[in-house]
N, C-alpha and C positions, 0 to 999 in steps of 0.2 A: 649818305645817299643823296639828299637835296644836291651835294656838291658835285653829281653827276649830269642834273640837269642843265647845264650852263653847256659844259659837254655835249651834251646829246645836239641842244639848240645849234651847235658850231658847226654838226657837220653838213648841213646842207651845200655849203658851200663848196663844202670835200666833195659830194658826191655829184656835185654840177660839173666839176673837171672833165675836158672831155680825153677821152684813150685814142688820140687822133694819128700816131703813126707809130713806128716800130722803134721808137727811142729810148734809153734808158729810163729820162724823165716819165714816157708814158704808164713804161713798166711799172714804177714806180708806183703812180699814180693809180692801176689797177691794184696794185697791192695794198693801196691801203685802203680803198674802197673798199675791198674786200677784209678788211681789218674792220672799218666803218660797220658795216655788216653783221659782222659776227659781235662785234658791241654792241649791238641795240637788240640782238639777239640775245645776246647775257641780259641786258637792261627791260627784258619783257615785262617780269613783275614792278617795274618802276612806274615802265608805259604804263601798265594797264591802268595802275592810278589816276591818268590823267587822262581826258578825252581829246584837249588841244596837242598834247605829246605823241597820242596814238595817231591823229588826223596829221602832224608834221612827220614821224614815220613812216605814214604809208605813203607820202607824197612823196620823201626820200626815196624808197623803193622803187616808186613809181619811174620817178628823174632817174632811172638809173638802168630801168628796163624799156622806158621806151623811147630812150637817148639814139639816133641812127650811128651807122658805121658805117661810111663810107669805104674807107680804105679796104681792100680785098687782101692785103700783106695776110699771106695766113696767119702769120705771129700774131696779129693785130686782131684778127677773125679768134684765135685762140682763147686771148687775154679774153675779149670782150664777153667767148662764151663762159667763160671761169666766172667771171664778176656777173653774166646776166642768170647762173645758174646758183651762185651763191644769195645771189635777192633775191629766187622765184623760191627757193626753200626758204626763206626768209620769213615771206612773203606766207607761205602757208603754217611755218611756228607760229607767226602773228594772230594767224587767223585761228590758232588750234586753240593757244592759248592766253590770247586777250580776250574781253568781251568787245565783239568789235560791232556789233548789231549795231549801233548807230551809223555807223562808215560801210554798211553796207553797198549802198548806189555807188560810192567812192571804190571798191573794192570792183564792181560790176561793171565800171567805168574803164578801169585798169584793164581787166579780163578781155573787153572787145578792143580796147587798142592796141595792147598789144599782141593780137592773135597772128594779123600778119607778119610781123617783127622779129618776137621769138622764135626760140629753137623750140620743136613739139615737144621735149620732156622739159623745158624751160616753162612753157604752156599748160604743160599738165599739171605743173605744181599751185600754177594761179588758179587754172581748172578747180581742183582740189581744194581750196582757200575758198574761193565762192564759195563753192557748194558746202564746204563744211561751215559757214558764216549763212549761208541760207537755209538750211534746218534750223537754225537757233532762232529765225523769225516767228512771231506771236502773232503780227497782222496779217490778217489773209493778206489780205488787198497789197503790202508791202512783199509777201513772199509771193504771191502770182505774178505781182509787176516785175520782180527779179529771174523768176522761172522763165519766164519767156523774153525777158532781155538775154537771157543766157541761152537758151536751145534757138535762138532765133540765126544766131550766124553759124550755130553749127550744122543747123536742119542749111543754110546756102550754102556752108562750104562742101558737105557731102553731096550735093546737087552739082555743084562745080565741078568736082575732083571725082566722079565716080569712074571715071575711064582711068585713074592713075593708083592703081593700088595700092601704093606705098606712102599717100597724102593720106586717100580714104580712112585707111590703118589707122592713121593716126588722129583723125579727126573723132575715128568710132571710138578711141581711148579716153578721150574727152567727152563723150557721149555719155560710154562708161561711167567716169568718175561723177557726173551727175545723178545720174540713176541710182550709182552706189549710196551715195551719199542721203537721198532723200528715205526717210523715216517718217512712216506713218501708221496712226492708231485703224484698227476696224475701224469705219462710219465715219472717219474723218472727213471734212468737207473739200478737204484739200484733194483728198484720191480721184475725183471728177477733172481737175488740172491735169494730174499727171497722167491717167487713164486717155484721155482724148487729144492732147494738143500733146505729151511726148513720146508715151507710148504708142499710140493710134497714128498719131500721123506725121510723128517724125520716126521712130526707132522701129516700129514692123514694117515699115512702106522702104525702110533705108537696109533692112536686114533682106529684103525680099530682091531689088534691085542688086545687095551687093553680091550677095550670094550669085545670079544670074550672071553680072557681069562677070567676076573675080572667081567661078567654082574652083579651081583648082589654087587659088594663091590661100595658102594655110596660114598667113598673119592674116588677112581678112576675114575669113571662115571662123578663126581665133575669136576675134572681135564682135562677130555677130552673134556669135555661139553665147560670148560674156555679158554681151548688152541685152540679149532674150534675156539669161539666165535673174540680173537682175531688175528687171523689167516686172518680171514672172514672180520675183522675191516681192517685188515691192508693191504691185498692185494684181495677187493670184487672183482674186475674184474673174476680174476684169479682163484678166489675159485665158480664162477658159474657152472665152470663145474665138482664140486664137489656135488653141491646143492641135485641134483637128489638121487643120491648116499647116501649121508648124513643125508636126511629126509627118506628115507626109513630104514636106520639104527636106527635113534632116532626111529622108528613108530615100528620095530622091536623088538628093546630092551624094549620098554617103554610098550609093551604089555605083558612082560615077569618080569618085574623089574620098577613097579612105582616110580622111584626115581624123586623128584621132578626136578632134574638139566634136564632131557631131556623137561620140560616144559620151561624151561628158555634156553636151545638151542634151540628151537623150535620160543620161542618171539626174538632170537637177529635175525634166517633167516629171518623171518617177517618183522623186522626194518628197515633188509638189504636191501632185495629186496621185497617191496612190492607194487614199481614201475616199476619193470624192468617187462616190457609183456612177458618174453619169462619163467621168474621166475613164475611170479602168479600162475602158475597150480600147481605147485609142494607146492607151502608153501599157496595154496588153502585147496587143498587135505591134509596137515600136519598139517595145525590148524584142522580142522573138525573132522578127527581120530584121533588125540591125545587128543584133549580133550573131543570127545566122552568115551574112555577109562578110561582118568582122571574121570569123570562122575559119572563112573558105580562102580569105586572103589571106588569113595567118599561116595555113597547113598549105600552101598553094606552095610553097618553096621554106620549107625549115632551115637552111642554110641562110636563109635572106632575114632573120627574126633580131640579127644583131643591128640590122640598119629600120627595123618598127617598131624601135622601143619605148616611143610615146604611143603609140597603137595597143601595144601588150600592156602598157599601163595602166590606161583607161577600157580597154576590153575587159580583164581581168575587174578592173575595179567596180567597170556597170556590174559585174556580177558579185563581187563582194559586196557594195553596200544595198543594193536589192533585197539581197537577202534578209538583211535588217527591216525594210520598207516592207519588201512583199515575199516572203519567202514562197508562195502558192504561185507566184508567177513564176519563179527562178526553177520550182518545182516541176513545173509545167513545161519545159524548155526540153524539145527531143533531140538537145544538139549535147545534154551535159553530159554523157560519158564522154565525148567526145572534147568536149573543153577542157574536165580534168585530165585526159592524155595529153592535152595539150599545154594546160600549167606544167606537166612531167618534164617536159621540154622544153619550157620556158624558165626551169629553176635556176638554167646554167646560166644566163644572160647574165654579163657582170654589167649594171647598169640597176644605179641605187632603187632610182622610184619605180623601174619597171618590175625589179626584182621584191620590193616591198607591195609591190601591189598583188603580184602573184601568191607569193607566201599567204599572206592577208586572206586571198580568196581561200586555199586551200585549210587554210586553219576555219574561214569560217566555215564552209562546207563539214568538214569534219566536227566544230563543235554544232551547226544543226544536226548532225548523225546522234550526236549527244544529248538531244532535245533543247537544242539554244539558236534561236530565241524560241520555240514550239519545238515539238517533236516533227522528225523528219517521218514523209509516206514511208508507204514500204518499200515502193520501189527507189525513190532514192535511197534509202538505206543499205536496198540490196547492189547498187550503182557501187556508192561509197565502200562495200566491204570487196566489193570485185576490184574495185582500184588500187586498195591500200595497197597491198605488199608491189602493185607498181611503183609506186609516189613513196615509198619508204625505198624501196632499191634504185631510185632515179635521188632522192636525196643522198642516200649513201656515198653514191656515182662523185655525188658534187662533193662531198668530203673529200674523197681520195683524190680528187683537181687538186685541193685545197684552196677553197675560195677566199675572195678577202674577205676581213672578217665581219664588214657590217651584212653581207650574207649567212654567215655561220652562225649570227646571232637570233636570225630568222625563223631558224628551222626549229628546235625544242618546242614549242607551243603546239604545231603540227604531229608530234610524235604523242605527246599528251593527250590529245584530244582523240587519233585514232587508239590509245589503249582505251580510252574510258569509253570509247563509243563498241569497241569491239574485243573485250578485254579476253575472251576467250580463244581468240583467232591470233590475237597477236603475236605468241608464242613461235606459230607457225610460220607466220610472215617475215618475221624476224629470222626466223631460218634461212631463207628462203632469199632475205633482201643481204642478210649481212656475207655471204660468197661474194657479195660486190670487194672486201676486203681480204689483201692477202694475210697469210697468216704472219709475215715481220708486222702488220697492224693491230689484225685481232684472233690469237691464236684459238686452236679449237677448246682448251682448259680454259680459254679467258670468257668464253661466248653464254655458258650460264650465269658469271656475275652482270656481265655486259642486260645482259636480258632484265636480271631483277631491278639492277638500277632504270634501265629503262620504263621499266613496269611501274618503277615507285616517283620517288620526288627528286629523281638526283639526275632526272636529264638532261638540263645545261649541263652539270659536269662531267657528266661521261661523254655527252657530245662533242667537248670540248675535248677532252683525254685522247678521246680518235680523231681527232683534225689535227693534234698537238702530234702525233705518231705518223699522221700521212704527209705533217708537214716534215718530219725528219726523217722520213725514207726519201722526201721528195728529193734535199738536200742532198742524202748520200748519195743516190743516184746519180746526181747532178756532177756531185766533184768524185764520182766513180772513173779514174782512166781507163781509157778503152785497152781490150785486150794487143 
């Protein structure tokens, strides 16, 4: 191992080479820089040994991402982004796994110069590196001096760039990863920093603006939605008295610009605070209108549900994890027979996470009918038994398609939970839903085994047995020649 540090020391010189036109030499040259790279990468647990080996690493890094390029040869443009993106992942393994707290300002250094330089996901990775090297600070006064070298060019560059929404996007990504990144205890002295100089008056004043600017561009909407989200993780207290404010923006925009990201800022205040009594009104009233709105755009054209399936994802999903949070609230929603009609027609969507998310809600609804997590009113229960033999003959429907199969894996939970919540009905339903199949599927002698398996433990496999039959009628049909 010692015989590697001689090595290590040599390559500065390697990685000063500059990548100056479109010649084999150059190519060269990028390639082994990038060899360079992924050796001191191997070499982490060596570095971390050493503090002057960690401080001549990150200076290599450094030589190497904020080297200019002149030449505009796209090849040349190409190499240079391969080798400036194989350092900025570098650059953040360093930072993951050395103890780099002493090289922090050296790291903070890196970060502002080269922001204009790099590529934004080249950026994001150094982004990233900071921020995860500035949680590990102990010294106030060293982690405030870092916090606001850091949010300071990001709060100008979103000042700069707010009219360009594809810069903004990207700057808010950066924003992001700081917010994400910072960890703090209750009563920490540190949450007065982050509360007032990034929350307060860089990240609300930049969500409020871009929002205004950009309503309809769904990457930035994305980004404000993610920056509240953790904002609101990281200092709840402090962003209550945002709430009010907050949800009426999302209810604002969202009735202007269905983007699905305000349904999924809408589920993280609900997470938040859907125990705080003084919260409940306001993320009362912002489930109920947003996804009354959601609703009306989803049923406004059924035909159109194949081109909103980030919309059904997270509509469906505000109401599935709600129910875990607040089931009284989801309770209380006079749109939900009308949602479950609405999951009925949203099963066929072949689209993984819209389709996992629907399933999800229906299974949870059915195990609340089941008393999970609490026992269900009466009236949703009496909701839930008017449904079933829909949403059991609308699953059927999607068997006999035959869907693919991370669909078909879906459905059995759903079948389980309306027998045990309804087990006396089921019989009937079952009647009722399984005419969906012809009888080359499921003939009429077969339809009382069909039923008891159902009834018991063996509904993966029988569900499967009938997918396994509609897919081999599907087949002979298919290579049926015409008369």
């Amino acid at each position: 191992v010692p015989s590697l540090v001689p090595l290590i020391n040599s390559l500065p010189a390697l990685v000063q080479l500059p990548i100056k036109d479109n010649s084999t030499e150059a190519a060269q040259v990028a390639s082994a820089q990038r060899t360079a790279i992924d050796m001191l990468q191997a070499c982490s647990h060596l570095i971390a040994q050493d503090q002057a080996l960690q401080q001549a690493t990150l200076g290599m890094f450094g030589t190497i991402l904020l080297r200019p390029f002149p030449d505009p040869d796209p090849e040349v443009v190409e190499r240079r982004q391969e080798v400036h993106f194989s350092a900025s992942n570098a650059v953040l393994a360093f930072a993951t796994e050395t103890p780099c707290q002493p090289l922090w300002q050296d790291l903070v250094t890196l970060y502002v110069a080269s922001m204009p330089i790099l590529e934004p996901k080249c950026h994001l990775n150094v982004v990233e590196a900071v921020s995860v090297v500035i949680t590990t600070l102990t010294d106030e006064a060293d982690w405030t001096s870092a916090m606001e070298q850091v949010i300071a060019p990001l709060i100008g560059g979103l000042q700069e760039h707010l009219d360009n929404a594809k810069v903004f996007a990207q700057i808010l990504d950066r924003m992001q990863a700081v917010i994400r990144n910072v960890k703090l205890r209750k009563g920490d002295p540190r949450e007065a920093v982050v509360a007032e100089q990034l929350v307060k008056k860089a990240i609300w004043q930049t969500v409020l603006k871009g929002l205004d600017t950009h309503p309809g561009d769904p990457t930035v909407v994305e980004g404000c939605c993610r920056v509240m989200k953790h904002s609101i993780r990281c200092v709840p207290d402090f962003c209550k008295q945002l709430v009010s404010d907050w949800c009426q923006k999302i209810l604002q925009r969202f009735s202007a610009h269905q983007h699905s990201s305000y349904l999924y800022a809408a589920e993280i205040l609900i997470s938040a605070y859907h125990r705080d009594a003084e919260m409940r009104p306001f993320i009362f009233e912002l489930f109920h209108r947003i996804t009354e709105i959601g609703l009306v755009n989803l049923t406004s054209d059924e035909q159109a549900l194949h081109d909103k399936v980030e919309l059904v994802e997270d509509f469906f999903g505000i109401f599935d994890r709600s129910l875990r949070f607040s089931p009284d609230m989801v309770s209380a929603s006079a749109a939900l027979d009308r949602v479950i009609s609405l999951a009925c027609v949203c099963i066929r969507i072949e689209h993984k996470p819209a389709a996992e998310s629907v399933y999800a809600f229906l299974e949870s609804m059915y195990a609340f009918g089941c008393g999970l997590p609490q026992p269900a009113p009466p009236h949703v229960s009496a909701l839930l038994g008017n449904a079933a033999p829909h949403v059991m003959s609308a699953i059927f429907a999607v068997i006999l398609a035959v869907p693919p199969r991370y669909i078909a894996e879906l459905m059995p939970q759903t079948f389980e939970y309306i027998h045990r919540a309804f087990p006396s009905d089921f019989p009937v339903w079952f009647a009722q839903a399984v005419t969906v199949f012809p009888p080359s599927v499921v003939s009429e002698s077969e339809k009382p085994a069909i039923l008891e398996k159902l009834s018991g433990k063996a509904v993966h496999t029988v569900l499967n047995d009938i997918g396994y039959r509609c897919e081999q009628v599907a087949m002979r049909n298919r290579n049926k020649k015409p008369d």
